[in-house]
N, C-alpha and C positions, 0 to 999 in steps of 0.2 A: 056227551063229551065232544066237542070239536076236535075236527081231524086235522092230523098233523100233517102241514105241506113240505116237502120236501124243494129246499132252497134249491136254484142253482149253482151249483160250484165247480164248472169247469169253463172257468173265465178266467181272465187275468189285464192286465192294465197295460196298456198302451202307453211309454213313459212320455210322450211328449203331447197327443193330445187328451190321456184323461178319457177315455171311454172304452167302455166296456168291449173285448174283442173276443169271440169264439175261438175256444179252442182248450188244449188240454193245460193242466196249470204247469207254469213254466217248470224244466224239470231242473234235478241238480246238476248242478258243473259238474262235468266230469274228475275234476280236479279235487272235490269236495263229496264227492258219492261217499253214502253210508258204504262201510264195510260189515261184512258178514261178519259176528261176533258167535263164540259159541262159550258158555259161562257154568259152571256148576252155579244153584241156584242160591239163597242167604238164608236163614231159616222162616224167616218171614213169608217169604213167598212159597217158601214151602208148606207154610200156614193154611194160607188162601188158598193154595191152587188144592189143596185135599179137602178144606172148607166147603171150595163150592162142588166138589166131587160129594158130600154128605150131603148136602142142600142145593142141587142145581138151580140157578138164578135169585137167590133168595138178596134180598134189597141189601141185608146184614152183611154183604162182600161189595156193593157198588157204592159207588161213591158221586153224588153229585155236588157239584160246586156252582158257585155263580159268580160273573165278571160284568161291576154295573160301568156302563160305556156311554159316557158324557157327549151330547153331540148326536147327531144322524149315521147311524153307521150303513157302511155298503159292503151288503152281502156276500158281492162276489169278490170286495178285497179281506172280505172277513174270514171267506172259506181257504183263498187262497194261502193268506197268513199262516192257517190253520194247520192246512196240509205239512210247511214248511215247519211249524212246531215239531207236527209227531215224525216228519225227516229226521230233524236235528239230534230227537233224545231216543235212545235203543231201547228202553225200555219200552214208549209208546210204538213200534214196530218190532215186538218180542213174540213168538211163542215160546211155550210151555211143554216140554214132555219127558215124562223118563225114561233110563235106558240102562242097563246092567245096574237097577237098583238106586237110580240116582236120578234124580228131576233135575235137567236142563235149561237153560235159556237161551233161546238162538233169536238171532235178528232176522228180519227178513222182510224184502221191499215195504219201504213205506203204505200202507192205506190214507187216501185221503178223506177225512172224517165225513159223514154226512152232517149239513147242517139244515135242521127243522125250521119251520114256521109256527111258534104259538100265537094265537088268539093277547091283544095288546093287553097290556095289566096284568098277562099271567101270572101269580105266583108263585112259590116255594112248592107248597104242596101241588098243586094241579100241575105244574109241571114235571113232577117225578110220578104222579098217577098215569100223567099221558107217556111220558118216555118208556115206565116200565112196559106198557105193551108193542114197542116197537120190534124188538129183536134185533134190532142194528149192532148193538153191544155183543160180540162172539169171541173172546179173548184165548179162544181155543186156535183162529186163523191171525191172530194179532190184529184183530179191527177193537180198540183200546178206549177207542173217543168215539162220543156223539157228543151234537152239540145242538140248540135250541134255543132261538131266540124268539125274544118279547120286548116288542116298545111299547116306549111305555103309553098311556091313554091318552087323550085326548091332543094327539100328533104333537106331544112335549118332544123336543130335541134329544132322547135320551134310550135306553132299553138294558134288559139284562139278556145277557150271555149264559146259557144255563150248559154245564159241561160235565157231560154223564163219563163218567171211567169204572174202571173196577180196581179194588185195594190191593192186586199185586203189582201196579204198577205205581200206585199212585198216592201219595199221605197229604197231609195239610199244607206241608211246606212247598209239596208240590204241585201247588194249585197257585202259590204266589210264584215259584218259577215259570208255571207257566202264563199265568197273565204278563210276567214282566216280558217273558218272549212273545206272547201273542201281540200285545203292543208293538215291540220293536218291528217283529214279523210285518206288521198290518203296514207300520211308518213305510216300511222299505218298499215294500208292495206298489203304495201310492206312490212313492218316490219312481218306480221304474227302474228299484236297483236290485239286486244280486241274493240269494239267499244266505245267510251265515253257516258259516261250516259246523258237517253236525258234531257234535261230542263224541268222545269215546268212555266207555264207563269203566273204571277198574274191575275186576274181579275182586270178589270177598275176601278175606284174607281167614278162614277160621285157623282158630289157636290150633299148637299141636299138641300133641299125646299130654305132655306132660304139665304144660296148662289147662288143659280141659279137664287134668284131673285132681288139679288146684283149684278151678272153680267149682268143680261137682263138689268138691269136699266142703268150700263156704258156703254154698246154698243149702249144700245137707242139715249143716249146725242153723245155719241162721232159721229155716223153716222147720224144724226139728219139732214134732208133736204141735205144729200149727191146726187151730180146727178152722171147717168150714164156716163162711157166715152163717149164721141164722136162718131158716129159712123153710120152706113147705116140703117136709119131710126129706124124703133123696132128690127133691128139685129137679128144671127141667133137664135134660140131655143136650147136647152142644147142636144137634139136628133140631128139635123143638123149639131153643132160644131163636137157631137161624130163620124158621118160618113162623113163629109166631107174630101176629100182629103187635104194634107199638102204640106204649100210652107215653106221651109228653106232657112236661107242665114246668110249665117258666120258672125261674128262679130271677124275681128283680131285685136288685141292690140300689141304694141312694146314690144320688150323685159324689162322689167323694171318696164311695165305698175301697175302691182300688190303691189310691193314695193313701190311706190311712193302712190300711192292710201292711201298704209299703212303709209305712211307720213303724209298724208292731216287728214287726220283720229286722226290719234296721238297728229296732232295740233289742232286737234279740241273737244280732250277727246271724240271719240265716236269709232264704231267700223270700219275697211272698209266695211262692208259689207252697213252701212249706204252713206258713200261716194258712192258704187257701186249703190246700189239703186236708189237712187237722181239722179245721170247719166240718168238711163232707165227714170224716172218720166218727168224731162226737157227733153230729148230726144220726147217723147209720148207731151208733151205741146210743142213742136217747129212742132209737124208736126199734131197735132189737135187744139191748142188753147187753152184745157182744164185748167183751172185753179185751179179746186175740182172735183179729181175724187180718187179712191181706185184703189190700187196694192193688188193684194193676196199675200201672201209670206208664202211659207211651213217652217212649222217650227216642229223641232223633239219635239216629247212628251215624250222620253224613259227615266225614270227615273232610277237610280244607278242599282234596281236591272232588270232591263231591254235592260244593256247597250251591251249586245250579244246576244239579242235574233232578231229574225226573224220576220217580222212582217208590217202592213200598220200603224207603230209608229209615225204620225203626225199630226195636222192639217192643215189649212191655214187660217192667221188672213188678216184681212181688213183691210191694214197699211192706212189711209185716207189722201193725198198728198194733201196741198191749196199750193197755191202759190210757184209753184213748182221753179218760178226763179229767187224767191225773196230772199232776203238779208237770211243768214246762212240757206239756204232750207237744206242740210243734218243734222243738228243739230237739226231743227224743227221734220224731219223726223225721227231720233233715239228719239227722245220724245217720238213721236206719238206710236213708232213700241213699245219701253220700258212699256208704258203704257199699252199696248196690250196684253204682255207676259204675264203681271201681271194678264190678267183678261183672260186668254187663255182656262181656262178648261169649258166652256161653251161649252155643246157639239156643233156643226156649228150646225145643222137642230133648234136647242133650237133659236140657235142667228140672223139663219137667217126667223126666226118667231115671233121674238122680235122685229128686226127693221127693215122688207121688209112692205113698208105701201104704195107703187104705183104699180101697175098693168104692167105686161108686160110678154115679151118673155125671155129678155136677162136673164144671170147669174145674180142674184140677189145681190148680193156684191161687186162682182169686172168683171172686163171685160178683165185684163189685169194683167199678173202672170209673178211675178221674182221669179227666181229656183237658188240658191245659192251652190253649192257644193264645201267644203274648204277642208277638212277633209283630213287626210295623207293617202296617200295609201300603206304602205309597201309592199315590195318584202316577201311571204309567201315559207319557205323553204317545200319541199313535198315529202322530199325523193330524189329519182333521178332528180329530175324536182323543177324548183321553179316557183309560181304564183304570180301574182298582177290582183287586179282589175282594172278595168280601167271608166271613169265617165259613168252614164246613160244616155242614149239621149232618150225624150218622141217620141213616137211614132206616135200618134196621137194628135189630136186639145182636148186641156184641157181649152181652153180660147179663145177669141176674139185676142188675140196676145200675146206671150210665148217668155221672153227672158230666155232662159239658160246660165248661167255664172259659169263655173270651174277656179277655181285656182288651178293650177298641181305645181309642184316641181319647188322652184326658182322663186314661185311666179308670175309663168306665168298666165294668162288670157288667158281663148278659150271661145269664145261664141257664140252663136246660138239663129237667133231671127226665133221663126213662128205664121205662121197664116193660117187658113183654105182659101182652095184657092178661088176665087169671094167673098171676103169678104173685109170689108173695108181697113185692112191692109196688107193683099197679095200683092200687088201692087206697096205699102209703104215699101218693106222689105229694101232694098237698100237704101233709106235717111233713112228710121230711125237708120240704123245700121252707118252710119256714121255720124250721131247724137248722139249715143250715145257716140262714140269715142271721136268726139270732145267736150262734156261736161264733159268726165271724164279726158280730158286732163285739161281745163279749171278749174274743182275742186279738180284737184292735182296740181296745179300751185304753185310755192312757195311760195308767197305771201296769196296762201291760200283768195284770195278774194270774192265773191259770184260771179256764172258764168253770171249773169246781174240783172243789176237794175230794179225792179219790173214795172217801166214806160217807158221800153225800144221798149215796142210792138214789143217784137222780133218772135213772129205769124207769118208765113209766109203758107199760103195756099200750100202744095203740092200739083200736081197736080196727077191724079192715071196713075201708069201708067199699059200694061195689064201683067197677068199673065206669060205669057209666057216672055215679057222682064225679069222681075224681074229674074225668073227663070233662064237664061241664064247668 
């Protein structure tokens, strides 16, 4: 494995001649300094922060992203930017801890990220194998970001940015906030101007006594005698999912696939994302049988004045899929998921103490998680250099089986099903993935018909097959 160089990044730009000057990177205006913040935490991160307390360091709580940068980029304006990012957002200068019974979140001096040297052409994977052994990542002292670049081969004008975080600061959307500040950050750098004032974040607002116990009450009926999915006996434990190793396998769709989706959908007053769902659900019933089981689905919580900030801005609701391949199953399913939005600010730990009433190992709500990322990505101009982000891929096992679905520009479809390997659907990657293709061919049909009649017994036993095929 090639060793990681560690870039320099206590440099900063000389506005009028353009070259490189020692020294520390310019600090904030006084006028503009971060204030100390102290926050009771959201449930979310109260999620993560006990997660990685069960599985210290486990990939399944980090999160890497990458930012491809058009152009030659310079290091030392790149780090400097950088710094100025995790100034701006409280969350990337946060610790974590609790105290009379209650996890905390306090700010505290910015850290300025380190940023690495990979080997040119690095990619996806070789760069999250070389980052995991760094240790730079300590979200315990609020050092939140590393970051890792690679140009690309043969001295082409271009490289990726690879930007390691951990998930209680940080979700999908906030990988596009922060490229759009990393660009702007880098513009200004090179300009020789001023750093932008950082944010303040609001405090959470949880419901009080007498909503929370209007939501306990709809989540009680709505999951009321739900079973687990399918699956290898009492399944793994939330510790075991977190360190096991992962099996991936592509999910391609034809060019088109996304537009027509967005057809099916139009004729059915709902949105595609409901159409896409229903796919993965009949997909998971053709190769277990289940007929009532839940989908987790992350959904953003970032309200207006939250819509740039930085942050673990989500939760994930217990969409509850019956009869997944019966007559208008995607229509059933934007009900269900509608209804859910509605009663969504229940923090999880309230909800899933509300209605977990049987005993066991698995994930308490769902066993099985659909990742939705639609969202535009623009080209971020940066000065000499322009950015885009590009989607996140999870790292590690966050479920019993993880389908990931991006729709990129043109309404293309990329996706990605996993599962922890020796587990019941490691094995299943390969039919299920062309399960799910052919039911969302089937629910974009132009006739728009249901992809089978509920007494079609179209259950068919897969059989397992081992790791290692699937993998190949």
């Amino acid at each position: 494995m090639a060793r990681l160089r560690r870039l320099p990044t206590r440099h900063r730009y000389h506005p009028d001649r353009r070259r490189r000057v020692r020294g520390a990177v310019t600090p904030v205006d006084s006028a503009s300094a971060p204030r100390a913040e102290r926050h009771a935490t959201s449930a979310t991160e109260r999620q993560f922060w006990f997660a990685e307390r069960i599985a210290p360091g486990s990939p399944a709580w980090r999160v890497l992203s990458t930012v491809r940068i058009d152009g030659v980029p310079d290091r030392p304006a790149l780090a400097a930017a950088a710094a100025r990012v995790v100034a701006r957002h409280p969350a990337l200068r946060s610790v974590f801890a609790p105290e009379a019974g209650e996890l905390w979140r306090t700010t505290v001096p910015p850290v300025a990220p380190p940023l690495l040297e990979l080997p040119p052409g690095t990619g996806f994977d070789a760069a999250a194998r070389q980052l995991a052994g760094t240790g730079l990542l300590d979200p315990a002292t609020g050092r939140h970001v590393v970051l890792a670049l690679a140009e690309d081969r043969g001295g082409a004008p271009g490289a990726t940015l690879y930007v390691l975080t951990h998930h209680l600061v940080y979700d999908g959307l906030s990988h596009e906030v922060f490229t759009a500040d990393l660009a702007l950050a880098h513009a200004r750098v090179v300009a020789g101007e001023g750093e932008a004032a950082p944010l303040t974040r609001p405090a959470p607002r949880p419901p009080d006594a007498a909503r929370r116990a209007e939501l306990a009450s709809y989540w009680r009926t709505a999951l009321d005698g739900m079973p687990d999915l399918p699956g290898d006996g009492d399944g793994p434990t939330q510790r075991q999912l977190a360190r096991a190793e992962l099996r991936c396998r592509a999910v391609a769709f034809p060019d088109g696939a996304g537009a027509t989706a967005r057809e099916a959908a139009r004729r059915s007053a709902c949105p595609p994302f409901a159409v896409l769902l229903t796919a993965y659900a009949q997909a998971l019933y053709d190769l277990c049988g289940a007929e009532d089981f839940c989908v987790g689905v992350p959904v953003s919580t970032r309200t207006p004045d939250l819509a740039d900030a930085i942050g673990c801005l989500l939760t994930t609701l217990p969409v509850r899929i019956q009869r997944p391949a019966g007559p208008r199953a995607h229509e059933r399913g934007w009900g269900t998921l509608a209804e859910g939005l509605l009663h969504m600010d229940l923090p999880q730990d309230d909800l899933i103490r509300a209605v977990r009433t049987r005993p066991g190992r698995r994930m308490p709500l769902y066993q099985a998680l659909f990742a939705y990322e639609s969202w535009q990505r623009p080209v971020h101009d940066a000065g000499p250099v322009r950015m885009r982000s590009e989607p996140v891929v999870p790292l590690g096992a966050q479920a019993e089986v993880l389908f990931q679905l991006n729709e990129l520009p043109g309404h293309r479809l990329a996706g990605m099903l996993q599962a922890p390997a020796g587990g019941f659907w490691a094995g299943r990657l390969a039919k299920l993935a062309e399960a799910v293709q052919h039911r969302l061919a089937l629910l974009s049909a132009e006739e728009g018909r249901p992809a089978a009649p509920e007494s079609s017994g179209l259950f068919q036993p897969v059989p397992t097959t081992s790791t290692e095929e699937n993998a190949r």
